[in-house]
MILUMMI-275497 format. One record per atom (N, C-alpha, C, O): x, y, z; residue in one letter. Coordinates in steps of 0.05 Angstrom, whole numbers, padded with zeros to 5 digits, always signed. Example, Ala and Ser with C-alpha at 12.3 -4.5 7.8 and 13.67 -1.06 7.14 Angstrom:
BEGIN
+00264-00114+00156A/+00246-00090+00156A/+00264-00066+00156A/+00285-00066+00169A/+00257-00045+00142S/+00273-00021+00143S/+00258+00001+00157S/+00268+00023+00161S/
END
This chain:
BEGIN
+03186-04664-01272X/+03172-04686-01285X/+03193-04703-01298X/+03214-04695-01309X/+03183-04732-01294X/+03213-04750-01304X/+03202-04759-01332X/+03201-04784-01334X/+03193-04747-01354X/+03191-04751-01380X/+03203-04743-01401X/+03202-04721-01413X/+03218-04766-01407X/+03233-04752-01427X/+03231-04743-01457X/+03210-04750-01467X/+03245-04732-01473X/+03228-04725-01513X/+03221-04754-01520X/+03202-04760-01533X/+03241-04771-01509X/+03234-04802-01525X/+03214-04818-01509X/+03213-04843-01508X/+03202-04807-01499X/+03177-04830-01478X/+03153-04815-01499X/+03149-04793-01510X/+03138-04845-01497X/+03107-04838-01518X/+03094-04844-01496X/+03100-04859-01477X/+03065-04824-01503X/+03059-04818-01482X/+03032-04846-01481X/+03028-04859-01501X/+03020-04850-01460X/+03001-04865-01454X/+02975-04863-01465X/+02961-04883-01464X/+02965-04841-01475X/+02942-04825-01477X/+02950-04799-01495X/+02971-04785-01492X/+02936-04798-01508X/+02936-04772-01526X/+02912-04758-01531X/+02893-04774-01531X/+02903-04737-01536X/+02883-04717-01532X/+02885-04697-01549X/+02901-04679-01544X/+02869-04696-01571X/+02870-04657-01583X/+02841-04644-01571X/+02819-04653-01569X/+02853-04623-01565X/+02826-04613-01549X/+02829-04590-01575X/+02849-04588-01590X/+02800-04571-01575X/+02795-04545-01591X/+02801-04527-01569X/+02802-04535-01545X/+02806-04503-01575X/+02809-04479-01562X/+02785-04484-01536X/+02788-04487-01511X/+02757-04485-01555X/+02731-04479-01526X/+02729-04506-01524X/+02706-04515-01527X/+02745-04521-01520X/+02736-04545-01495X/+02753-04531-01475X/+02772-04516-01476X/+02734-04547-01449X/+02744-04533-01424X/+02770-04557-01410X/+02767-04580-01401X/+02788-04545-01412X/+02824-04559-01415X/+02823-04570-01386X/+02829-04593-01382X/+02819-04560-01373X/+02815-04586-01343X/+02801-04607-01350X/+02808-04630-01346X/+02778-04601-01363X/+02753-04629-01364X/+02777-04649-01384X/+02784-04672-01376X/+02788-04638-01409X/+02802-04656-01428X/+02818-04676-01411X/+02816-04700-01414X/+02836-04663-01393X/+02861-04670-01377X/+02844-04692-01358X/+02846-04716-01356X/+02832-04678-01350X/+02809-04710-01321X/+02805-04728-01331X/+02811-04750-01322X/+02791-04724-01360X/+02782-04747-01385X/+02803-04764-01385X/+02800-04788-01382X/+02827-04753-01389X/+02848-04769-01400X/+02868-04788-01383X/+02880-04809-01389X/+02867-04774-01363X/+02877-04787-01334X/+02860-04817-01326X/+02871-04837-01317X/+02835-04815-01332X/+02817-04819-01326X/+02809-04845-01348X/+02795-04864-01340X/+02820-04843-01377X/+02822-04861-01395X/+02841-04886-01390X/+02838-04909-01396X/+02868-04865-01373X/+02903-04882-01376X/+02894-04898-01346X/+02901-04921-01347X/+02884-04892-01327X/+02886-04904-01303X/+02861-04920-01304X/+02858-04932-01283X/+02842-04925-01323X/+02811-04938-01330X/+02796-04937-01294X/+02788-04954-01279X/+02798-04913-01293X/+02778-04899-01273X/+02759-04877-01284X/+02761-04870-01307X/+02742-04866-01267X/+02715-04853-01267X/+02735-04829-01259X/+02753-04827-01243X/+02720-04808-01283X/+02728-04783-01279X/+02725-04765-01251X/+02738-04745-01244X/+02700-04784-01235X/+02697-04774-01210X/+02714-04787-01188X/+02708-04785-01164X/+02740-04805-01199X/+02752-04821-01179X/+02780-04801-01178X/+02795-04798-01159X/+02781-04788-01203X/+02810-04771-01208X/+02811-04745-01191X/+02794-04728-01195X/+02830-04742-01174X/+02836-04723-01156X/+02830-04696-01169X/+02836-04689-01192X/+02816-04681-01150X/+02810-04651-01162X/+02833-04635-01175X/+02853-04635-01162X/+02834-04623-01198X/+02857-04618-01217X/+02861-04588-01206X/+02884-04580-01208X/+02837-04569-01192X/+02845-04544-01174X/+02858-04553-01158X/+02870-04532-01152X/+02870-04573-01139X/+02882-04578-01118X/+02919-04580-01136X/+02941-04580-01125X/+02914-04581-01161X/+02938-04580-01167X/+02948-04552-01195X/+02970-04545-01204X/+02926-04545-01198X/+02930-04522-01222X/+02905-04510-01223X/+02884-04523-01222X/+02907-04482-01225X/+02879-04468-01234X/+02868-04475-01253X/+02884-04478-01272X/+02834-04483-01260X/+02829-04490-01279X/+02831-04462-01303X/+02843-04460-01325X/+02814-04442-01289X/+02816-04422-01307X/+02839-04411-01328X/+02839-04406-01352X/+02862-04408-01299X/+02892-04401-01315X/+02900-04421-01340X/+02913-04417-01360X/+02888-04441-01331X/+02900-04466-01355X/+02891-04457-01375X/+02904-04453-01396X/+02861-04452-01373X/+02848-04446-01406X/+02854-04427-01410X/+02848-04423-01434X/+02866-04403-01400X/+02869-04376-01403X/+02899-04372-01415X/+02909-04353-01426X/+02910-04398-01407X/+02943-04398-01418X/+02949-04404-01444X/+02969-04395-01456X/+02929-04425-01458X/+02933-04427-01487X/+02904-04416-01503X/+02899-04428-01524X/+02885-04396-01494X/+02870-04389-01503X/+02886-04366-01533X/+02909-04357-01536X/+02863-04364-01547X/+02875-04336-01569X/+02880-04306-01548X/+02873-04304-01525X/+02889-04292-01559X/+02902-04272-01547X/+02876-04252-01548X/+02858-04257-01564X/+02874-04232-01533X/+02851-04211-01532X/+02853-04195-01549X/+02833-04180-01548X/+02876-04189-01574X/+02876-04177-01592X/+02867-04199-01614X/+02876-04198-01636X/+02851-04217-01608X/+02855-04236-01636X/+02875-04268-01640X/+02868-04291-01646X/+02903-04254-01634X/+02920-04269-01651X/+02923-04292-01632X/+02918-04292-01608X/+02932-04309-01645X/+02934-04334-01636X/+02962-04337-01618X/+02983-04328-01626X/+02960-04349-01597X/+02995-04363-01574X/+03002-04380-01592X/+02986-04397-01601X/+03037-04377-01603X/+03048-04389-01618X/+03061-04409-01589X/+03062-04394-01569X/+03067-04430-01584X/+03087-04448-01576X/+03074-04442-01548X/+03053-04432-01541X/+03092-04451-01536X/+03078-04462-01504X/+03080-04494-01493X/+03073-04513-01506X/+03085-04494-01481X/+03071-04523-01474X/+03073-04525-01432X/+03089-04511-01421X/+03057-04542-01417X/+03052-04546-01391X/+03060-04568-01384X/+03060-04587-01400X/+03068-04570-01360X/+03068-04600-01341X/+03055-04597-01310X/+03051-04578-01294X/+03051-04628-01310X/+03046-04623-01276X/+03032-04656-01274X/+03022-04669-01292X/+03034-04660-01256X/+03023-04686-01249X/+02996-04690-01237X/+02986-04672-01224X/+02985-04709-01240X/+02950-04711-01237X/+02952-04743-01228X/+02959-04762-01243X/+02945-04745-01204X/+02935-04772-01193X/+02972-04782-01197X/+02970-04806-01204X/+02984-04780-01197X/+03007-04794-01200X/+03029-04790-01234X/+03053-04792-01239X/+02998-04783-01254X/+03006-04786-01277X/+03017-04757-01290X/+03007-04735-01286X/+03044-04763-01308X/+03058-04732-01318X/+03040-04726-01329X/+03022-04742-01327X/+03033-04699-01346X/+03013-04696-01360X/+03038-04660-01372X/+03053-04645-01361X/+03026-04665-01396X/+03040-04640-01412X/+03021-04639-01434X/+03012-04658-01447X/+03013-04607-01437X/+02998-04600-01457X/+03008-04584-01469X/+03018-04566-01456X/+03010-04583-01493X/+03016-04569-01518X/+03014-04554-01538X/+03020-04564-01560X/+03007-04533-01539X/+02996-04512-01553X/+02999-04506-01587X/+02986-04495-01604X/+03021-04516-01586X/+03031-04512-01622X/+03010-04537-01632X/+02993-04530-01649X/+03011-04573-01622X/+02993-04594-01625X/+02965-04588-01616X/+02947-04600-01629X/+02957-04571-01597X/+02936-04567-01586X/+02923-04603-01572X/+02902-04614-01577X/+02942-04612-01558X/+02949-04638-01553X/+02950-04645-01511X/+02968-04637-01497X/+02933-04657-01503X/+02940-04673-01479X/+02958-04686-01477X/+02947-04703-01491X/+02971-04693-01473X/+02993-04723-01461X/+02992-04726-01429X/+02994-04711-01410X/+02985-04757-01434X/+02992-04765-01414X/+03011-04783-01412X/+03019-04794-01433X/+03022-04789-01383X/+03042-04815-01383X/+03042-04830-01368X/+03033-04822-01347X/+03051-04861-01369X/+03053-04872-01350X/+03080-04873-01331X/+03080-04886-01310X/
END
């Protein structure tokens, strides 16, 4: 991904734990490119939805995932999510 610490991002997003983290990410793609969530390329064709929510979910003992964060691109756009912010980014 060509984004660097000093690029701000296009779109920004705090999702809660139980929102479902694909739907946030489509939303948001979907805000930066001012298209229909149903125009944005299927996000399973590029990442499991499940694993995503399952990657910054609380832990099965309870405790909370300290740090983390994801990339990958969606329709063209970087996209990195963040777990310490509990944060979408998108970019142009």
């Amino acid at each position: 991904m060509s984004v660097s610490q000093h690029d701000e991002p296009a779109h920004r997003v705090e999702y809660e734990e139980s929102d479902e983290l694909s739907f946030v990410v489509v939303s948001a793609v979907a805000a930066v490119s001012s298209s229909s969530i149903t125009e944005i390329g299927p996000i399973n064709d590029i990442v499991d939805p499940e694993a995503l929510c399952e990657l910054f979910a609380t832990r099965p003992d309870g405790q909370a995932r300290d740090g983390g964060r994801v990339s990958f691109r969606l329709d063209g756009y970087p996209i990195e999510i963040d777990a310490d912010s509990r944060e979408v980014l998108v970019y142009e």
